[in-house]
C-alpha positions as a Markdown table, in Angstrom:
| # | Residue | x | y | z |
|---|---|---|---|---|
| 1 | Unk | 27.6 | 230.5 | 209.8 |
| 2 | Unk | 29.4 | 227.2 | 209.3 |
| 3 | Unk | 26.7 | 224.6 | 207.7 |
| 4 | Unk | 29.3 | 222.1 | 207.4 |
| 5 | Unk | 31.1 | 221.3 | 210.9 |
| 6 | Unk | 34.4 | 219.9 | 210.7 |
| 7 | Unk | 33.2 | 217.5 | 213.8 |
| 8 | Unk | 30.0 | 215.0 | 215.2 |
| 9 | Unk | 28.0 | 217.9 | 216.0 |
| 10 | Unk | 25.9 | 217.9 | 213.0 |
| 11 | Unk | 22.6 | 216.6 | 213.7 |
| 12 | Unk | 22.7 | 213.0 | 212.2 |
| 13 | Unk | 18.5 | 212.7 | 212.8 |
| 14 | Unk | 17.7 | 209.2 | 210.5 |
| 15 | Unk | 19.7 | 209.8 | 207.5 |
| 16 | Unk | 22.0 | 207.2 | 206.5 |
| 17 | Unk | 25.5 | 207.2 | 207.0 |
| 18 | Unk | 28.8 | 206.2 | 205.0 |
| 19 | Unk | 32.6 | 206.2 | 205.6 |
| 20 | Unk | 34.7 | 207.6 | 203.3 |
| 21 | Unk | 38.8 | 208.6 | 203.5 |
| 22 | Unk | 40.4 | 211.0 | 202.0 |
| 23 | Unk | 41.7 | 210.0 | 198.7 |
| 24 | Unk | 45.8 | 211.6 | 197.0 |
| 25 | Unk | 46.0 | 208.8 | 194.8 |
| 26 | Unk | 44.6 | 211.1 | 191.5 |
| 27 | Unk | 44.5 | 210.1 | 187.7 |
| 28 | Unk | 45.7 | 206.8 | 186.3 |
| 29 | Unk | 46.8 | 205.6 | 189.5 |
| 30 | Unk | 43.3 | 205.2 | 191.1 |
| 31 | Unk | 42.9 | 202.1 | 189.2 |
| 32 | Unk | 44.7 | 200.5 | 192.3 |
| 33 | Unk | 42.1 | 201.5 | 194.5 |
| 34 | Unk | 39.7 | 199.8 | 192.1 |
| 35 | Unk | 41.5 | 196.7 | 192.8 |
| 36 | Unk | 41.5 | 196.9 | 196.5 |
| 37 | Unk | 37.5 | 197.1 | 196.5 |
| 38 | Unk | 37.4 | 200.7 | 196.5 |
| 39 | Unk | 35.9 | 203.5 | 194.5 |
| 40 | Unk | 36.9 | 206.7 | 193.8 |
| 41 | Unk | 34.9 | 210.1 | 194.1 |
| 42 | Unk | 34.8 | 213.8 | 195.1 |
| 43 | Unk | 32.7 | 215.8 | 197.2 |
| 44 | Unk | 31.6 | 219.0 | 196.0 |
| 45 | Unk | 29.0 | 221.7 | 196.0 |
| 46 | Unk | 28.2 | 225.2 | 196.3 |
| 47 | Unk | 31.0 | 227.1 | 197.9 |
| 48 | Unk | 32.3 | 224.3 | 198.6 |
| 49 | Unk | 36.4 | 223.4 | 198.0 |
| 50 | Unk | 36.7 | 220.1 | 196.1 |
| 51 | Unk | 37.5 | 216.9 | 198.4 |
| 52 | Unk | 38.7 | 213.2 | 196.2 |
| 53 | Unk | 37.7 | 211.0 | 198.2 |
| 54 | Unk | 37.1 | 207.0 | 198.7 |
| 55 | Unk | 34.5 | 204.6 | 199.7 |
| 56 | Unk | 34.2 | 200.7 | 200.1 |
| 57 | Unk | 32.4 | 199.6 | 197.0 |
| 58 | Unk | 30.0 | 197.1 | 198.5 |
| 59 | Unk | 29.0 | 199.4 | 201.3 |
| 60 | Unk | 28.6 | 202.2 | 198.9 |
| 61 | Unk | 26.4 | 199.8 | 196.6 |
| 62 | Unk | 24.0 | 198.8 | 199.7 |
| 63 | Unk | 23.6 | 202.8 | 200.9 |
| 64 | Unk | 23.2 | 204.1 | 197.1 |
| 65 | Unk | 20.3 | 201.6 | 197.1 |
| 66 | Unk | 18.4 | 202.9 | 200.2 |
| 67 | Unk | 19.3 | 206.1 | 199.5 |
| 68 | Unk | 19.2 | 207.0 | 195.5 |
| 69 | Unk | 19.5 | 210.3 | 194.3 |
| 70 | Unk | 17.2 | 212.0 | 196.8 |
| 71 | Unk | 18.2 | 210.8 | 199.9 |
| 72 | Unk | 20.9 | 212.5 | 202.2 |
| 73 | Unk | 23.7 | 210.6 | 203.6 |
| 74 | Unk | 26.0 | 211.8 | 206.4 |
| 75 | Unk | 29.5 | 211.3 | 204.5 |
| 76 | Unk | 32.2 | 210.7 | 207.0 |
| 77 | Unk | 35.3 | 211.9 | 205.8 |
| 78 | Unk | 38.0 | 210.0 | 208.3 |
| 79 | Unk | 37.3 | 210.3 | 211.6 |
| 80 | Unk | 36.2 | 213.8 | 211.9 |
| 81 | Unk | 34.3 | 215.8 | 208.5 |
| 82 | Unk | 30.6 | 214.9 | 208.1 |
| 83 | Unk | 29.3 | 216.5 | 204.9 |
| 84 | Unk | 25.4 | 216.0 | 203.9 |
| 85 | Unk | 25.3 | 215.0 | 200.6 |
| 86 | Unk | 23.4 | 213.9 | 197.5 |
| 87 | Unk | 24.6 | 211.0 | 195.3 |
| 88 | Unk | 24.5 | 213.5 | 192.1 |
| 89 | Unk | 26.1 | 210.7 | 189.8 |
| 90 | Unk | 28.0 | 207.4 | 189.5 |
| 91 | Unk | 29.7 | 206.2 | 186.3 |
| 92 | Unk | 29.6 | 202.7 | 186.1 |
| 93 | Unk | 32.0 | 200.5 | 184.2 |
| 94 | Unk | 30.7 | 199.8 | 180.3 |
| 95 | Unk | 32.1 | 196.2 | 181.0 |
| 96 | Unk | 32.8 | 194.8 | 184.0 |
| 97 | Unk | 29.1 | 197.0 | 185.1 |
| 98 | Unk | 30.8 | 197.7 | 188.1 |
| 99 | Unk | 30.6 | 201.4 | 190.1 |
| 100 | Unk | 33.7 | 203.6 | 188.8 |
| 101 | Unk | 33.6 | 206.8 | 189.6 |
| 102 | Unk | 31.3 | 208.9 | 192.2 |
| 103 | Unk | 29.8 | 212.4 | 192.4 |
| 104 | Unk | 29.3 | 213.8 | 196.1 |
| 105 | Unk | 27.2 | 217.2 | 196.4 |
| 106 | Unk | 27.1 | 218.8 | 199.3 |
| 107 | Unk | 23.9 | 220.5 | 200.2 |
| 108 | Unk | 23.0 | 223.8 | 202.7 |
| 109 | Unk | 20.5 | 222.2 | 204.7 |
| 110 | Unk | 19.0 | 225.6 | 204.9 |
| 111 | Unk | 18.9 | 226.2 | 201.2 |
| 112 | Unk | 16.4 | 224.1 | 198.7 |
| 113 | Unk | 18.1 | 222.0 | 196.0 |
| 114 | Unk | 16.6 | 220.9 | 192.6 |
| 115 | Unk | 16.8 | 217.0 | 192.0 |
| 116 | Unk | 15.1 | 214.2 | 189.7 |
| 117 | Unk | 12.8 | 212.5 | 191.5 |
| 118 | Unk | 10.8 | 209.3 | 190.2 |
| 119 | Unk | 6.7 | 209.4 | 189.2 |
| 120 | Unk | 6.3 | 205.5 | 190.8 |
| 121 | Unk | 2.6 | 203.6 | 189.7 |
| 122 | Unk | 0.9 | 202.2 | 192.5 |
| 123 | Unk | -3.1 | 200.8 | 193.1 |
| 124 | Unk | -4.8 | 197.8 | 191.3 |
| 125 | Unk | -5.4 | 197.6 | 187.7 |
| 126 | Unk | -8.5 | 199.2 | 186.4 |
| 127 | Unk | -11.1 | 196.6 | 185.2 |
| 128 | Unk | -10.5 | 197.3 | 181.9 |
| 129 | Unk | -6.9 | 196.7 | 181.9 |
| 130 | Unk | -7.5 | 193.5 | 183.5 |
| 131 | Unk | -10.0 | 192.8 | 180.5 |
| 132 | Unk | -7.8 | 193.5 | 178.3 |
| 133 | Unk | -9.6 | 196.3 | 176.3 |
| 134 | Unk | -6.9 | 199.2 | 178.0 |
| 135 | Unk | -3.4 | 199.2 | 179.2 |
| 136 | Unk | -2.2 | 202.3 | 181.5 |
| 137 | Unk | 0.2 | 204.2 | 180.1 |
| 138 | Unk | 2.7 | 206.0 | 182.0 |
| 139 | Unk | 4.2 | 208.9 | 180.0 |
| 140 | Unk | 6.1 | 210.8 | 182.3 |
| 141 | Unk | 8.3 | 208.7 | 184.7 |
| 142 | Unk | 10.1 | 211.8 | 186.9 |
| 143 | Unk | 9.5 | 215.2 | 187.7 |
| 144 | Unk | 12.3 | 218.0 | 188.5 |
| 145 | Unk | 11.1 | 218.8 | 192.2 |
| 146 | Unk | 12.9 | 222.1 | 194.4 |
| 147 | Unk | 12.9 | 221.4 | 198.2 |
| 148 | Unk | 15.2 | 221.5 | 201.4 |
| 149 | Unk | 17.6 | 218.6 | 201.5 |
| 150 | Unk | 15.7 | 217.5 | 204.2 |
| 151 | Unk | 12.4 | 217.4 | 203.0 |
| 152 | Unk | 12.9 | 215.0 | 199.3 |
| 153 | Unk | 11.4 | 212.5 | 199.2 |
| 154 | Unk | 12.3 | 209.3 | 197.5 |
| 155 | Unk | 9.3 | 209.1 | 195.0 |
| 156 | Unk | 6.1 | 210.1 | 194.3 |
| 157 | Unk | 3.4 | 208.4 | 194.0 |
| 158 | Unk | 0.3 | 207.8 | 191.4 |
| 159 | Unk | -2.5 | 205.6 | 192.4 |
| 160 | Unk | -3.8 | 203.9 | 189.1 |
| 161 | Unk | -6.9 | 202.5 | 190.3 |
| 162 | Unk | -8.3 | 205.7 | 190.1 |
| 163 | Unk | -8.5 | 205.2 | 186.1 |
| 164 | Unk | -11.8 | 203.5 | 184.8 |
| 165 | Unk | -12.2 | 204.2 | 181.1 |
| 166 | Unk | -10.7 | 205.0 | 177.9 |
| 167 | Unk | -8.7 | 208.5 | 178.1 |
| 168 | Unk | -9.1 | 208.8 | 181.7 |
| 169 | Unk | -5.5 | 210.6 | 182.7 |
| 170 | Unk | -3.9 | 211.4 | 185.8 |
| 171 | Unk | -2.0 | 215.0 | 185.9 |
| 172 | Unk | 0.7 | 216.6 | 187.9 |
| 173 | Unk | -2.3 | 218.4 | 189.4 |
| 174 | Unk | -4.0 | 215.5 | 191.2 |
| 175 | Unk | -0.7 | 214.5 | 192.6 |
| 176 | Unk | -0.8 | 213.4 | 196.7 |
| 177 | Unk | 2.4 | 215.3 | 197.9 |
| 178 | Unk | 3.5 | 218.0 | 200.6 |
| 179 | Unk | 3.1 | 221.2 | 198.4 |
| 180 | Unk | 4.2 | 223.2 | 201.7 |
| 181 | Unk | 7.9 | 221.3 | 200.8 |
| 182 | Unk | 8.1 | 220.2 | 197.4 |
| 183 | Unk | 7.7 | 222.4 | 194.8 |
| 184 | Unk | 7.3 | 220.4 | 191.2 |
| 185 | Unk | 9.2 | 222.2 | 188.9 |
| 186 | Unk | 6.9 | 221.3 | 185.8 |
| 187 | Unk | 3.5 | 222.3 | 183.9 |
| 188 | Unk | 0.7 | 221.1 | 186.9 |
| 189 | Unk | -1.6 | 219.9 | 183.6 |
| 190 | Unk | 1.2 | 217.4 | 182.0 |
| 191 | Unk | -0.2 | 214.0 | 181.9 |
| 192 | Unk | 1.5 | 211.6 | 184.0 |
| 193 | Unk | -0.5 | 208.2 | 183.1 |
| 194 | Unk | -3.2 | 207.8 | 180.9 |
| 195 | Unk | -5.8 | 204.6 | 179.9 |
| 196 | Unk | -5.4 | 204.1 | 176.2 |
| 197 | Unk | -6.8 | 201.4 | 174.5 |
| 198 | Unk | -5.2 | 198.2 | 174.3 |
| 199 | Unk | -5.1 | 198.5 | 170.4 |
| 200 | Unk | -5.2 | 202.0 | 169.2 |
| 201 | Unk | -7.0 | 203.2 | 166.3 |
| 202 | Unk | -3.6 | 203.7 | 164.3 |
| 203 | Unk | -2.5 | 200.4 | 165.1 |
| 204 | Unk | -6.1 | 198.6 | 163.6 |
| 205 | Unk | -5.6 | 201.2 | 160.6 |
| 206 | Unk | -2.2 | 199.5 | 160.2 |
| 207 | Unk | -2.9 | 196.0 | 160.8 |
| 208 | Unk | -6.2 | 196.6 | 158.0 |
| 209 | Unk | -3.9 | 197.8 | 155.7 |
| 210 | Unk | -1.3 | 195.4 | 155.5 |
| 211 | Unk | -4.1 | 192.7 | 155.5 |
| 212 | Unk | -5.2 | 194.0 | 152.6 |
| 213 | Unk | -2.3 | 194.9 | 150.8 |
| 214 | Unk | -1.5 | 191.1 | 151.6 |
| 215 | Unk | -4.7 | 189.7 | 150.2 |
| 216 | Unk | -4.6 | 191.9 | 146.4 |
| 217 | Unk | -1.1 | 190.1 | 146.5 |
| 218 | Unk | -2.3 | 186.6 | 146.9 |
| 219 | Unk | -5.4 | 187.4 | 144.2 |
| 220 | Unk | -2.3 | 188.6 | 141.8 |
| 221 | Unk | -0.1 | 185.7 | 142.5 |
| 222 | Unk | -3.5 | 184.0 | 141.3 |
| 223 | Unk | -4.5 | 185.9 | 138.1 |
| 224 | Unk | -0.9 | 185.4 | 137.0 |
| 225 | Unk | -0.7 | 181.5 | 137.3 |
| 226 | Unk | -4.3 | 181.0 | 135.5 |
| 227 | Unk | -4.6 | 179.9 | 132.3 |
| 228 | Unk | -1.1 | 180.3 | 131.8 |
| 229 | Unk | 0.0 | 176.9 | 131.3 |
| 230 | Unk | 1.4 | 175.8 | 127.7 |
| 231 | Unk | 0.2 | 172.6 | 126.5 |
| 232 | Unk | 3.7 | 170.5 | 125.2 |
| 233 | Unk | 3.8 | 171.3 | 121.1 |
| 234 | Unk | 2.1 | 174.7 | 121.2 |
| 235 | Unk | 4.1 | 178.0 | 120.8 |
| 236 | Unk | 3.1 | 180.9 | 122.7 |
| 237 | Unk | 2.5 | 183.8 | 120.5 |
| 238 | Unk | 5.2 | 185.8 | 119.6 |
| 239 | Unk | 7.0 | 182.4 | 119.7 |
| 240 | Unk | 7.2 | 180.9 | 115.9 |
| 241 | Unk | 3.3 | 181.4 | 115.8 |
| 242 | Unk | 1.4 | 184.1 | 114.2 |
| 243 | Unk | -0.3 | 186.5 | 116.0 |
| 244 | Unk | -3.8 | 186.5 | 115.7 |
| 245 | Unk | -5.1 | 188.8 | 112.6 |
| 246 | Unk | -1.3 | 188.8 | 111.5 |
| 247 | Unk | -0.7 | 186.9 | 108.1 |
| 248 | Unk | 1.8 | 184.2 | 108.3 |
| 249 | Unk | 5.0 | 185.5 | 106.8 |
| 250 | Unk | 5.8 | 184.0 | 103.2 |
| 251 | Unk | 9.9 | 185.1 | 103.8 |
| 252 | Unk | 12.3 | 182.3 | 104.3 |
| 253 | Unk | 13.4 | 182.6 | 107.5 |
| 254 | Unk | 17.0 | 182.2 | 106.6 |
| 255 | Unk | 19.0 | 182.4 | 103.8 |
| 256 | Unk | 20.2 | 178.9 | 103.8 |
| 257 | Unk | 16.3 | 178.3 | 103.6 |
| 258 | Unk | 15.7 | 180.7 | 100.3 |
| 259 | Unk | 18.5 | 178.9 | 98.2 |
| 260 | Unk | 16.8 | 175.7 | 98.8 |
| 261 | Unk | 13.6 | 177.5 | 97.6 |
């Protein structure tokens, strides 16, 4: 069965929708499609023969940002090909920031795909987090999810206000999603936020130490400077001065000084 008509009869339903032409200009070349607005890309997937294609850059930019990596776009290829596909990846420009290069798959709407797809925080602040006793911690931000291509979703959410005290967490397993089409591809009991104190214990351990590694400096500095002061005239010892309980030396200290004695 053909999943992948070569005309409008694919079912277009409310996904979005984006032109694209079929690109021969290949290698070092498509630099002047880059200069002409354009971006450069394939289309491929499983069973699927490899199409370069081309797409406006600014319309690309405004249906990548509805769409995102989860969300399936009917790619017209010239006036006829529609292929449903997932943006898998777009290389951007280290410099200029700019879109450079774009990654097409195209799915089997009747076979499930495996994609990245965002943990987002939603709710009000707990009360103590508002106090400022806690902060939320979020410490997974996506999940690998398996569903049909047109059954993803573009996030999922995790209400926060559900938190209320210290070391109250949120798993995988209290997630609000359609477990009859997504599958979560991850441990159910990983921690996806968490209320942790707004200083933790190994922070205040930190913070006493250096304070007191700071203050027996300062009482050093102290101890060093007292009573260490030389009044003009006297020699320290060591300095021309006997020690105490040493007797003074009767030797001329040079020999110029024992021929004049």
């Amino acid at each position: 069965m053909n999943l992948w008509p070569d005309c409008d009869t694919l079912p277009l339903m409310d996904r979005l929708n984006l032109q694209a032409e079929e690109r021969t200009i290949l290698g070092k070349k498509v630099k002047l499609l880059r200069k002409d607005g354009k971006i450069p890309g394939h289309v491929f997937g499983k069973g699927v023969e490899t199409e370069h294609v081309s797409v406006d850059g600014k319309i690309f930019l405004k249906t990548f940002k509805e769409a995102g990596e989860t969300g399936l776009i009917d790619l017209k290829i010239g006036s006829e090909k529609i292929r449903p596909v997932l943006v898998r990846d777009v290389s951007f420009d280290p410099v200029s920031g700019s879109p450079f290069h774009i990654d097409f798959y195209q799915v089997n709407l009747s076979e499930k795909v495996k994609v990245p797809v965002p943990l987002v925080l939603v709710g009000e602040d707990p009360e103590t987090v508002k106090l400022g006793e806690a902060i939320v911690l979020q410490t997974l931000n996506q999940v690998e999810v398996e569903a049909l291509p047109t059954d993803l979703v573009e996030n999922i959410e995790v209400d926060k206000s559900g938190l209320k005290n210290i070391d109250d967490s949120i798993s995988l397993a209290q997630l609000n999603y359609d477990r009859e089409k997504l599958t979560v591809l991850a441990d159910q009991e990983e921690i996806v936020v968490k209320l942790a104190p707004a200083v933790s214990a190994e922070m205040e351990a930190l913070l006493e130490e250096q304070a007191t590694e700071a203050a027996e400096a300062a009482a050093e500095g102290a101890e060093g400077t007292e009573g260490g002061e030389v009044v003009e005239g006297e020699a320290k010892e060591g300095e021309g001065a006997p020690a105490e309980g040493e007797a003074e030396s009767t030797e001329p200290a040079t020999e110029e000084a024992a021929k004049e004695g």
